[in-house]
C-alpha positions as CSV (number, residue, x, y, z in Angstrom):
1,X,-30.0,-5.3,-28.1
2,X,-26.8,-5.8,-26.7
3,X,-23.2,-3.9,-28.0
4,X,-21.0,-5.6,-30.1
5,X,-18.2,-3.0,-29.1
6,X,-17.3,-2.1,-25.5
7,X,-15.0,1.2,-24.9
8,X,-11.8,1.3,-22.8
9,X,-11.6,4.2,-20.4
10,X,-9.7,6.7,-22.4
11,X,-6.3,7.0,-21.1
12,X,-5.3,11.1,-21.6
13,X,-8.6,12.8,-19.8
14,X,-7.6,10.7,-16.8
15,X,-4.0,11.1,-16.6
16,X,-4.3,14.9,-16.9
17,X,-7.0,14.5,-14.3
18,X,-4.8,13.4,-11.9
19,X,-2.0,16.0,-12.7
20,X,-4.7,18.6,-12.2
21,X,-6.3,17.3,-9.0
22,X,-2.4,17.5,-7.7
23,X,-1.4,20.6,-8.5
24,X,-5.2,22.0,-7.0
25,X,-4.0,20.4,-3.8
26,X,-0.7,22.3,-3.6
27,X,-1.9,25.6,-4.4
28,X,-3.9,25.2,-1.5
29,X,-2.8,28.1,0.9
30,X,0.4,27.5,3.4
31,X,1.8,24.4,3.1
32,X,0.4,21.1,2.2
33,X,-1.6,18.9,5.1
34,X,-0.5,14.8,5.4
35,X,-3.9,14.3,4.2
36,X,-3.2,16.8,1.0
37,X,1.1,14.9,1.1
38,X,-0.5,11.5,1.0
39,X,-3.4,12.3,-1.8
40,X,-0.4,14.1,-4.1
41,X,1.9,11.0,-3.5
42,X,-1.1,8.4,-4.5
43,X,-1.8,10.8,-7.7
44,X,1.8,10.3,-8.8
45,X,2.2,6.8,-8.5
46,X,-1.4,6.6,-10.9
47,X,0.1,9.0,-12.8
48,X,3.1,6.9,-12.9
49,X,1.3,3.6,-13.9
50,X,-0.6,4.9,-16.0
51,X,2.6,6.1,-18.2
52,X,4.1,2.8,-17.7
53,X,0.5,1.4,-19.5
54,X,0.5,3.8,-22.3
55,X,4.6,3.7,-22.6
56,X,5.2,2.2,-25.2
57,X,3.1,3.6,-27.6
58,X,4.4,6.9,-26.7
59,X,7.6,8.7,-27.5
60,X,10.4,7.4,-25.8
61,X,11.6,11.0,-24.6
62,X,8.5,12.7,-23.8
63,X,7.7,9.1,-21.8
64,X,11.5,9.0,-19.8
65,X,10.7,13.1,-19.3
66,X,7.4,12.8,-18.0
67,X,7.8,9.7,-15.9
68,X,11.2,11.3,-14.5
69,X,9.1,14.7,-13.5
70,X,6.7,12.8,-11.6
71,X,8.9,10.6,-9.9
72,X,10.5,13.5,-9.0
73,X,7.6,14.8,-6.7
74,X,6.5,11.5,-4.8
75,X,10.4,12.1,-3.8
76,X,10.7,15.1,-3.1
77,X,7.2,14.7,-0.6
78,X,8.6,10.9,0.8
79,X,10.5,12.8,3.8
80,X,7.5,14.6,4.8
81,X,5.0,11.2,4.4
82,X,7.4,9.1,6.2
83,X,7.7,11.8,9.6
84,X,4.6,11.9,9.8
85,X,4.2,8.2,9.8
86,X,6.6,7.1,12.0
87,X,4.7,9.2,14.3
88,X,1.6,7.7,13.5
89,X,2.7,4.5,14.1
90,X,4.3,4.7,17.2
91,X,1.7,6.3,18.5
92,X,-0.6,3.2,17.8
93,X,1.4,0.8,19.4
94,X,1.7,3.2,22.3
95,X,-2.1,3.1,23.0
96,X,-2.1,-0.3,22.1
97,X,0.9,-1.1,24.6
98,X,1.0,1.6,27.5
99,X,3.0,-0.5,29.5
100,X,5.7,-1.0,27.6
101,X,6.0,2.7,26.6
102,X,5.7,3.7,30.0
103,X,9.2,1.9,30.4
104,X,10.7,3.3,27.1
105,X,9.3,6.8,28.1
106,X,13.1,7.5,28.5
107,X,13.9,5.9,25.3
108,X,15.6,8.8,23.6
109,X,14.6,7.7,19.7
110,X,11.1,7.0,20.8
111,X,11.1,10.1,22.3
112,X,12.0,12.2,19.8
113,X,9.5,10.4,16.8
114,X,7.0,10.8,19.4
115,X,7.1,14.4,20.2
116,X,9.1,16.0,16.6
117,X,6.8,18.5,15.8
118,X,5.0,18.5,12.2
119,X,7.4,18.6,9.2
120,X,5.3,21.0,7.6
121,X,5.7,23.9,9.0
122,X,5.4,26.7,6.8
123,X,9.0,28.6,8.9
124,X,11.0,26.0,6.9
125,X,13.0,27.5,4.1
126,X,13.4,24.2,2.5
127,X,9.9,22.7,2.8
128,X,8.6,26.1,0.8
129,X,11.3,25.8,-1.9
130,X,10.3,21.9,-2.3
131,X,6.6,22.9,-2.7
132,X,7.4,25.8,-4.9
133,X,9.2,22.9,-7.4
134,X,6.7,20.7,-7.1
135,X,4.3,23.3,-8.3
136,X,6.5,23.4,-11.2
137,X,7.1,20.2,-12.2
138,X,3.2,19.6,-12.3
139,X,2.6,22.7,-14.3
140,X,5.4,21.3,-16.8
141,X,4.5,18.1,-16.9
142,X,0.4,19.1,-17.3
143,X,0.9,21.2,-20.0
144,X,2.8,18.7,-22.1
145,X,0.7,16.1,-21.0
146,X,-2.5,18.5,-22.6
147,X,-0.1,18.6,-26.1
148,X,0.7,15.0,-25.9
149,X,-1.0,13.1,-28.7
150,X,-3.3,9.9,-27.6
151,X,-5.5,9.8,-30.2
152,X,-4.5,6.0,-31.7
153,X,-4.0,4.5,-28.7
154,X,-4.8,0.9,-29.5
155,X,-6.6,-1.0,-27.0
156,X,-4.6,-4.2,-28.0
157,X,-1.6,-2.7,-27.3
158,X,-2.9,-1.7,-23.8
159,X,-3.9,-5.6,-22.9
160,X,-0.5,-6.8,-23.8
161,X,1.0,-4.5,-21.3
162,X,-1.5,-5.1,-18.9
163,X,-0.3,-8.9,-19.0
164,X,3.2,-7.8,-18.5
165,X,2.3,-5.8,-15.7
166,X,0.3,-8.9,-14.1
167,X,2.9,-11.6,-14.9
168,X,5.3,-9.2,-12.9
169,X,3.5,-9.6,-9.9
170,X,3.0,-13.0,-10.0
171,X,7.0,-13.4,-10.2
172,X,7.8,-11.2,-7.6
173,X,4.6,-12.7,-5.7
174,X,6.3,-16.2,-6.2
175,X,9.6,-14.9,-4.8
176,X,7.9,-12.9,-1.6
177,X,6.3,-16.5,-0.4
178,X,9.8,-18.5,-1.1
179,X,11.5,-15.5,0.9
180,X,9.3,-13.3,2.6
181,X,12.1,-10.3,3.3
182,X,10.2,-6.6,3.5
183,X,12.4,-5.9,0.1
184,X,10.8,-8.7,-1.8
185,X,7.4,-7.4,0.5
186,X,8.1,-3.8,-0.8
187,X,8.7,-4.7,-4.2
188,X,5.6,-6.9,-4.3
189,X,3.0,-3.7,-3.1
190,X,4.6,-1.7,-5.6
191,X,3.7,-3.7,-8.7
192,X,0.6,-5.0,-7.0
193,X,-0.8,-1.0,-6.5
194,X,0.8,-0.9,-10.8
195,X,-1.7,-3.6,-11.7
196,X,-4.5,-2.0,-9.6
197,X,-4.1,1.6,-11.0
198,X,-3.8,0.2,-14.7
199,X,-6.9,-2.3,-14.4
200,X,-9.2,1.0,-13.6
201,X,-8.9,1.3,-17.3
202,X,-10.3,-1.7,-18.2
203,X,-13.4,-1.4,-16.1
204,X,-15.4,-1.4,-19.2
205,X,-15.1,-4.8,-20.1
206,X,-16.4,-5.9,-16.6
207,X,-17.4,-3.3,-14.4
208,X,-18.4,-5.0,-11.1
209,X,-15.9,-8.7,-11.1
210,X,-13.0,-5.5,-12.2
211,X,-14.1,-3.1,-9.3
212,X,-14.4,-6.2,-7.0
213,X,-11.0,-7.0,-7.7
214,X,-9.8,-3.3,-7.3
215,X,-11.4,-3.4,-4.3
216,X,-8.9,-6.3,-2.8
217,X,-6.3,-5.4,-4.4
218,X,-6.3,-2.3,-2.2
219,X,-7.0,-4.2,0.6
220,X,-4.2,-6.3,0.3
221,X,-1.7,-3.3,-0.8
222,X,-2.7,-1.3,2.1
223,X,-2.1,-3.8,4.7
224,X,1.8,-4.7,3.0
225,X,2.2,-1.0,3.3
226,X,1.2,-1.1,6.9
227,X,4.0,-4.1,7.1
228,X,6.1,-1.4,5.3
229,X,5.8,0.9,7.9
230,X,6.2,-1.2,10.7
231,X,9.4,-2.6,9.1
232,X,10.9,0.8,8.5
233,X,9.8,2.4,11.8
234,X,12.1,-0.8,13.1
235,X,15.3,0.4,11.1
236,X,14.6,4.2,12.2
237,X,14.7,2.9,15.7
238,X,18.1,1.7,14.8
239,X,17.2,-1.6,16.8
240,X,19.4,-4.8,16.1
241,X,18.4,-7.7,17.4
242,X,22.7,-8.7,18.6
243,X,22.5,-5.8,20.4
244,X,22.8,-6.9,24.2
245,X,22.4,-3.7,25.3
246,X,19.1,-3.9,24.9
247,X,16.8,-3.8,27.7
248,X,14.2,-6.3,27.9
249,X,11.0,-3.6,27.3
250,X,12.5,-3.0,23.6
251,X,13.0,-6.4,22.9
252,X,9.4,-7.2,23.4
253,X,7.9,-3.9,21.7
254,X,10.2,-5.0,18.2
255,X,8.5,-8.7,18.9
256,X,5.6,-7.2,19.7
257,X,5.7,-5.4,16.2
258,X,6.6,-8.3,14.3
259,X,4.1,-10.7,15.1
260,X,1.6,-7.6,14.5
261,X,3.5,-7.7,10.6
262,X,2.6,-11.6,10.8
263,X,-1.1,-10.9,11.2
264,X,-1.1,-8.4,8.3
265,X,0.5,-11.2,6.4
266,X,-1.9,-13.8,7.1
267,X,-4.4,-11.4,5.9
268,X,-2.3,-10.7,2.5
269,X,-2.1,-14.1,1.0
270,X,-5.0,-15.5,0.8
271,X,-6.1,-12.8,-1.3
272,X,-3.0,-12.6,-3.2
273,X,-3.1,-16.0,-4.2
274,X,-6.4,-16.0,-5.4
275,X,-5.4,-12.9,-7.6
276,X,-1.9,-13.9,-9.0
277,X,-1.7,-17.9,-8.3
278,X,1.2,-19.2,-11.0
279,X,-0.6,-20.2,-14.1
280,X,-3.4,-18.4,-13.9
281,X,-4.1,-16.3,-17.1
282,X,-4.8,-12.0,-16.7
283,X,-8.1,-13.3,-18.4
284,X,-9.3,-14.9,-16.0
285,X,-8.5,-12.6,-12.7
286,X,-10.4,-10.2,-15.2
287,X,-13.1,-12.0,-16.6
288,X,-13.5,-10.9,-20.2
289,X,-13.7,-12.4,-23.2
290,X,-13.5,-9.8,-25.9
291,X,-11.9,-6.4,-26.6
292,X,-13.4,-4.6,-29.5
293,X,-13.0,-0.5,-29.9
């Protein structure tokens, strides 16, 4: 016999889930790893969607309080993310292009990315005091997060937002293909990676075609972040294009990098406009029917 009721995920045990895997990965001793950075900083920004979801049927100042506090954190960690990927990156391209570092090897930004030694070492005064109030903010925000009342959530409520969140990135989806600048590109992932932490609690209604969907949406956010990074570790070369002082081996890396962001974009839109083609309705990239609690 079949249900005449499905269940949403329930939206409290998971958002304090997340606040309490986070703060178990900072108290981990000395300083946090990248690995242990980049898990806190993908925690927040569920935490954060997850708020934005449930926002409006919460109270407006314990929503702006909590939403600030975690915000606060995936800021306070962004320096040490981005080091450590600029690095990363140029590192990459150097194995994939030895012959064009070996003519930058004198390069004196390249140089220094390259060889700056890991952000988080644990002789920084500053990097301890930013863990020490991220430690805090979590334990703030997890215990009022624990006394915040989610009992009459309603489901209804939940969808609508969902829609809002989905017709969001099929604006800013429409204005990336008209004018594909890495802003519009940016501001694209970032909504994209709202829908695909929110439609996790909606799984019920249609486990595998919404886990399926999950699954590319994190395919295509991942590679616009890769685009991301490729884009800023361009600007923190400080490389302009009028420059004539440029010597011929730079010009061709920064080509070299932008028709490697051309590929990741030719592996973006197909999926993304299957997903969030104009006129297509949140029902359908979900494939429900019914909502019933």
């Amino acid at each position: 016999m079949e249900l005449d009721y499905i269940k949403l995920k329930e939206i409290k045990p998971v958002l304090s889930g997340y606040i309490r895997e986070s703060q178990i990965l900072m108290k981990s001793p000395g300083v946090p790893s990248e690995k242990a950075v980049h898990d806190v900083r993908v925690l927040m920004k569920k935490s954060r969607a997850t708020l934005k979801l449930v926002g409006p049927q919460l109270e407006r100042e314990a929503f702006d309080r909590d939403f600030i506090a975690l915000r606060e954190v995936g800021r306070l960690m962004r320096e040490w993310r981005e080091s450590s990927v600029y690095r990363k990156t140029l590192k990459e391209l150097r194995k994939e292009h030895p012959e064009i570092f070996s003519i930058l090897n004198e390069h004196e930004k390249i140089t220094e990315l390259l060889k700056k030694p890991d952000p988080l070492q644990p002789s920084s005064d500053e990097i301890v005091s930013n863990v020490e109030k991220i430690s805090d903010i979590l334990n703030r925000a997890g215990y009022r997060i624990r006394f915040e009342s989610m009992t009459r959530i309603d489901p209804r409520l939940l969808i609508r937002e969902l829609e809002l969140t989905y017709a969001s990135v099929i604006d800013i989806y429409i204005t990336c293909r008209s004018n594909p600048k890495p802003r519009n590109l940016h501001e694209f992932r970032k909504k994209a990676k709202d829908f695909l932490y929110q439609i996790y609690f909606f799984r019920p209604l249609n486990p595998d075609v919404v886990k399926d969907l999950e699954k590319k949406l994190d395919g295509m956010t991942q590679n616009l972040g890769r685009f991301n990074d490729l884009d800023q570790l361009v600007r923190i070369l400080g490389y302009k294009y009028s420059d004539r002082t440029n010597i011929p081996a730079m010009d061709e890396l920064i080509i070299l990098i932008r028709q490697k962001q051309d590929r990741i974009l030719e592996r973006v839109w197909p999926s993304a406009y299957k997903i969030f083609c104009p006129g297509q309705k949140l029902v359908n990239a979900l494939g429900f029917r019914l909502l019933i609690i």
